[in-house]
KEFI-131322 format. One record per residue (C-alpha): residue in one letter; x, y, z. Coordinates in steps of 0.02 Angstrom, whole numbers, m for minus. Example, Ala and Ser with C-alpha at 12.3 -4.5 7.8 and 13.67 -1.06 7.14 Angstrom:
BEGIN
A; 615; m225; 390
S; 684; m53; 357
end
This chain:
BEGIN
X; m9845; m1523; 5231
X; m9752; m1380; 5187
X; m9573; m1479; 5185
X; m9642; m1593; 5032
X; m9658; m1448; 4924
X; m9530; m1399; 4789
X; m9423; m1534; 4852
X; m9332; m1566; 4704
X; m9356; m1389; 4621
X; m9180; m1348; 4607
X; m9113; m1533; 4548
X; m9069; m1579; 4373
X; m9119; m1677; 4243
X; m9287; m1598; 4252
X; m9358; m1745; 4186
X; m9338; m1842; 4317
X; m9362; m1737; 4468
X; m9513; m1604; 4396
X; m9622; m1761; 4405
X; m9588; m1809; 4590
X; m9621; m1633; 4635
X; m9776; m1626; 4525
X; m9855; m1790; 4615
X; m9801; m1721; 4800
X; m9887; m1552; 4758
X; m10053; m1643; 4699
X; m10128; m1650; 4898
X; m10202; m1763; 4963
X; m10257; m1812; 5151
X; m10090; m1825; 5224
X; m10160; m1932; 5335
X; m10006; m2044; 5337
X; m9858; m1924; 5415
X; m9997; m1844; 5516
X; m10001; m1993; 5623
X; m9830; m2020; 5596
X; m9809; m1841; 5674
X; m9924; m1873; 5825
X; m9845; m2039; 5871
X; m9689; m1954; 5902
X; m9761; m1833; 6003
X; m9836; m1949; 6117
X; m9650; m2003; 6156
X; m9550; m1893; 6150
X; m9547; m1686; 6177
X; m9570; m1656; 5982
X; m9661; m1517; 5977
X; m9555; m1431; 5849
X; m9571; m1628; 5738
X; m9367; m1638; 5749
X; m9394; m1830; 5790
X; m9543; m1868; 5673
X; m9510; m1747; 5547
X; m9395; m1887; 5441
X; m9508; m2045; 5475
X; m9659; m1938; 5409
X; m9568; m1875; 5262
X; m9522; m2037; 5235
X; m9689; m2116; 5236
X; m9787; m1992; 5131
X; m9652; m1997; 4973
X; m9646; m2208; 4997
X; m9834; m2179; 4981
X; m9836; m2081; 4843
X; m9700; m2175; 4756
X; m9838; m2320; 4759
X; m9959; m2224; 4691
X; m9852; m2167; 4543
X; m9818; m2338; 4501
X; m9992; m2394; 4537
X; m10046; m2284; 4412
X; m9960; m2336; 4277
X; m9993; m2511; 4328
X; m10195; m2479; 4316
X; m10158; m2377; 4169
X; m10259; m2236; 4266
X; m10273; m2055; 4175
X; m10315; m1958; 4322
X; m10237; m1958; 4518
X; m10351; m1832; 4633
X; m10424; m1743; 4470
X; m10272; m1705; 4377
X; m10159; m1811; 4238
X; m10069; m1931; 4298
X; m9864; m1921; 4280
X; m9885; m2063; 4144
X; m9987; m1967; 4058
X; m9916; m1812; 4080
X; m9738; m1855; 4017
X; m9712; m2058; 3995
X; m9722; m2217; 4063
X; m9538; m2220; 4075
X; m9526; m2072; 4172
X; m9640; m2122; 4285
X; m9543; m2280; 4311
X; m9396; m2215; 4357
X; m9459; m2029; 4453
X; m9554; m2159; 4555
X; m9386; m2276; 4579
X; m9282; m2100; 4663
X; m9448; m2048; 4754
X; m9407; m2249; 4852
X; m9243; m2201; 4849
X; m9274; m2029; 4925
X; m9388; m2098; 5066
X; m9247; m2200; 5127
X; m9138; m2051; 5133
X; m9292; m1966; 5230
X; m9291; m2098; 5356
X; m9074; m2086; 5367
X; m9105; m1905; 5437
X; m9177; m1973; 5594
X; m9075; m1893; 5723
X; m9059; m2043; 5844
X; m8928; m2142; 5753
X; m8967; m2282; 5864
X; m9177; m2301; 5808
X; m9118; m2308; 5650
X; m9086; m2509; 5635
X; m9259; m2528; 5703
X; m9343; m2398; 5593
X; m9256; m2498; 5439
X; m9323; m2647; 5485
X; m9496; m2583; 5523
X; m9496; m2476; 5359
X; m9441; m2655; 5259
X; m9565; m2750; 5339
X; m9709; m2631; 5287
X; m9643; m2609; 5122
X; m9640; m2775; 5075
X; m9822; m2812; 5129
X; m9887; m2652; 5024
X; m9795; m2741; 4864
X; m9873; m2890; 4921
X; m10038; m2813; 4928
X; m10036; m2758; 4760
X; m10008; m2904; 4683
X; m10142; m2991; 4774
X; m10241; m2872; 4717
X; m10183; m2884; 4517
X; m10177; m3073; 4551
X; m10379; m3080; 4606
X; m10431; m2961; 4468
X; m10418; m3141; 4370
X; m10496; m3260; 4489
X; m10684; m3300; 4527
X; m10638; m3409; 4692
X; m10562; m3267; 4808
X; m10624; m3289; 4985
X; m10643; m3161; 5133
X; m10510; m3195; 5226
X; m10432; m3171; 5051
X; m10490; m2983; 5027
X; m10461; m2925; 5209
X; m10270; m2994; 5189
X; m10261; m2900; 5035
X; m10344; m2735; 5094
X; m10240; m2762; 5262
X; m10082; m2783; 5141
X; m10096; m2631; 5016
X; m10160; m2514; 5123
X; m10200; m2540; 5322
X; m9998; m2591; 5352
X; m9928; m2431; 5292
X; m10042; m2338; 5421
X; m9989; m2434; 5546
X; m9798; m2420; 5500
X; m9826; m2261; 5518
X; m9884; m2237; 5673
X; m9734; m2376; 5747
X; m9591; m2279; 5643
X; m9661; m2112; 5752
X; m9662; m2190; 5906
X; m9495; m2278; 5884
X; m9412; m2127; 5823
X; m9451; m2055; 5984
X; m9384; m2181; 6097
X; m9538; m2289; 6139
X; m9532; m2448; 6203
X; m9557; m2592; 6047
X; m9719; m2643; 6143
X; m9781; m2497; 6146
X; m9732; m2452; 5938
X; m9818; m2642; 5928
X; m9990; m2581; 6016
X; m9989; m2417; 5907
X; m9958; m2516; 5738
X; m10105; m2654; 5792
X; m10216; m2472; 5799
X; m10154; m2436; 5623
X; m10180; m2575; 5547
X; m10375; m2620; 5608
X; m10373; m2428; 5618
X; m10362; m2445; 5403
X; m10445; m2626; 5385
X; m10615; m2510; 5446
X; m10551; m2373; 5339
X; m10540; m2458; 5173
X; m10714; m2548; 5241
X; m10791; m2396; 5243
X; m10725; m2345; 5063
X; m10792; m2489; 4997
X; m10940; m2450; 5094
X; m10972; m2279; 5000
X; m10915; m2322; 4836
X; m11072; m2441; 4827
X; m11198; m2359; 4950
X; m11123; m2179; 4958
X; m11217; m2046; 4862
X; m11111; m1966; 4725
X; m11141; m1792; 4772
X; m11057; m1822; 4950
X; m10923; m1949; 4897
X; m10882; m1837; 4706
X; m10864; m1991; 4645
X; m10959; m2100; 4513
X; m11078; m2208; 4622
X; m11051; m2390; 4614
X; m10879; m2372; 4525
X; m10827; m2550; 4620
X; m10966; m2637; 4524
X; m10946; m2554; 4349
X; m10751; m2613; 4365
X; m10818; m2801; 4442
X; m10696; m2771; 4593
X; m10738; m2905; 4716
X; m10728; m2814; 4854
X; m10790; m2872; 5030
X; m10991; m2823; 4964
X; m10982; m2921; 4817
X; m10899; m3089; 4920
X; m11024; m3084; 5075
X; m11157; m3084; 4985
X; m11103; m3223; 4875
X; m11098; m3294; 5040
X; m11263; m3255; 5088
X; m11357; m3295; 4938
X; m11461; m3428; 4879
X; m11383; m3529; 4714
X; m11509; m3426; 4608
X; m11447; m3250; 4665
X; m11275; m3312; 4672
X; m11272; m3355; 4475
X; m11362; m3190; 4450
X; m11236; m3088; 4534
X; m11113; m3174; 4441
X; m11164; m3126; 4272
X; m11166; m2960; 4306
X; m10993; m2959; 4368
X; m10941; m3062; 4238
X; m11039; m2926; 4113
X; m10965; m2726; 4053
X; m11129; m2656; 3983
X; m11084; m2485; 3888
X; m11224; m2422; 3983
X; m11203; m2490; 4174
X; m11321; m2404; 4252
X; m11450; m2543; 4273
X; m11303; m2660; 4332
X; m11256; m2557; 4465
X; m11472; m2528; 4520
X; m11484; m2713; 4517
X; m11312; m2754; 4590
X; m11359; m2648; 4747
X; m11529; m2707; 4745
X; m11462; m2885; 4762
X; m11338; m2837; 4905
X; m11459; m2747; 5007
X; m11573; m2906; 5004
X; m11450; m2989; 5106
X; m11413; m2833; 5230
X; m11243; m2801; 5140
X; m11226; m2613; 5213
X; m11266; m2673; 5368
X; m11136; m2851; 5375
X; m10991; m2699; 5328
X; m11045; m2571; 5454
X; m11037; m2732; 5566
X; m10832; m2782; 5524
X; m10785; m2608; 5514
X; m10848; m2559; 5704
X; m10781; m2737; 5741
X; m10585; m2694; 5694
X; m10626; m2522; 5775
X; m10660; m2578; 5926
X; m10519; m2686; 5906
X; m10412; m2551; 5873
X; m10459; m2439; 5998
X; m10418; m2586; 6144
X; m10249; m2571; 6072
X; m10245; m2360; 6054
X; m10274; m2405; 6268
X; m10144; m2516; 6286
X; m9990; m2419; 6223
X; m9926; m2292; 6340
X; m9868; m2115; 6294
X; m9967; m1937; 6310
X; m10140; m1965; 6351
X; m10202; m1811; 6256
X; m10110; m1847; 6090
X; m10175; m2017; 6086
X; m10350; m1952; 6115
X; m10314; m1844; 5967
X; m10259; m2003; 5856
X; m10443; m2073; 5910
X; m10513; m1915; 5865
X; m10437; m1936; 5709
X; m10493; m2113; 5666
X; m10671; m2078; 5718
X; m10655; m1932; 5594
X; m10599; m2071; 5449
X; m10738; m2172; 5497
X; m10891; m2062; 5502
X; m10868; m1984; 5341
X; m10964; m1988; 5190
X; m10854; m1918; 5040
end
């Protein structure tokens, strides 16, 4: 998205804006605003984006304000092959360039030019970003427990990153006029929409070959992330492979290749790929129903499905 670019170019101190400009310009899929953009669409006659142009804006900074802050949180030296802004400049910076990049999506969403959505864009945009906080620290919180459950996980994943999806799909739609049933129905497609998303992730980082993913293989197990693999097949195991899985996630060999041949090994005993493949087109399915329900332009909604099978079927 060309309007992310250079946003801050001409804004002093450098030190605070050069790294918000620096994390906007690193890419990604844009996958977030892109909805936001087509949700709008289906609403409203926004061809030119006038009406989702600010909700999408306002979406992909929040987003990358997280992942600033995430960073630094994980202590992570690289974000989509480059340094990190912690690492880059300071902890501190990043701190408080990721603070005005919040700040600034706010002020993103304030240029929606329907002064009467805004109240209900607010309110979406506080709901959402409350459960991604949330999310997180579920997630920090069960990097220290051994007794997190499904339903545990999938209100985590749903939390940190299928609700901002889903937000953004309802702020497009309800910057464009639509009905709140209708911005209810899109967000439901979001959300399962990125509960089979971040199944399918989890999928590839265990069972995904490294030379289509470009990432290390089995990354989930070397870190002892209990992700939805690792807790089904706790599930599904006998006591013997359960306290064998457990040692290896309770073990950081300096060499873990042979915990992450046995670790898979284990999980495909009990038809691991196959319980995830199962979930995932569950929640799509589920999502789809609701994709139906909503109203709006026919062909832009087939486009969003086009989209979400696209997410789905990959393998990097």
């Amino acid at each position: 998205m060309e309007a992310l670019r250079a946003t801050f170019s001409d804004r002093e101190p450098r030190g605070l804006y050069a790294p918000i400009d620096y994390i906007l310009d690193l890419g990604g899929k844009r996958i977030r605003p892109v909805v936001a953009l087509l949700a709008a669409r289906a609403f409203g006659d926004d061809e030119d984006h006038r009406l989702g142009m600010p909700v999408a804006l306002a979406v992909e900074v929040f987003h990358n304000f997280t992942l600033l802050h995430d960073d630094i949180m994980d202590e992570s030296p690289l974000r989509r092959g480059q340094a990190t802004v912690h690492e880059k400049w300071d902890v501190n910076t990043g701190i408080l360039s990721g603070d005005l990049m919040l700040i600034q999506a706010y002020q993103h969403l304030c240029n929606c030019p329907d002064p009467a959505a805004l109240p209900a864009l607010l309110h979406t945009f506080n709901r959402v970003a409350t459960g991604v906080c949330e999310g997180q620290q579920y997630d920090v919180d069960f990097e220290r427990r051994m007794d997190v459950t499904i339903a545990e996980y999938l209100k985590m994943i749903e939390l940190k990153t299928a609700v901002l999806l889903g937000g953004a799909l309802e702020l497009g739609a309800l910057a464009a006029g639509a009905s709140q049933e209708d911005a209810d129905h899109l967000y439901a497609f979001g959300r399962l929409t990125g509960l089979a998303f971040q199944l399918q992730d989890d999928l590839l980082d265990t069972f995904g070959a490294s030379s289509d993913t470009g990432k290390l293989q089995g990354n989930d197990i070397i870190r002892n992330k209990k992700t939805f693999l690792f807790l089904k097949a706790i599930e599904l195991l006998g006591l013997e492979g359960r306290e064998e899985l457990n040692q290896w996630f309770a073990a950081s060999p300096e060499d873990p290749a042979e915990k992450v041949i046995r670790v898979t090994e284990i999980m495909q005993s009990v038809g691991i790929p196959e319980a995830v493949a199962q979930l995932r087109d569950e929640f799509q399915e589920e999502a789809y129903a609701h994709l139906d329900a909503a109203g709006g332009d026919a062909a832009t909604k087939a486009i969003l499905k086009d989209l979400a099978e696209g997410l789905l079927q990959r393998v990097s």
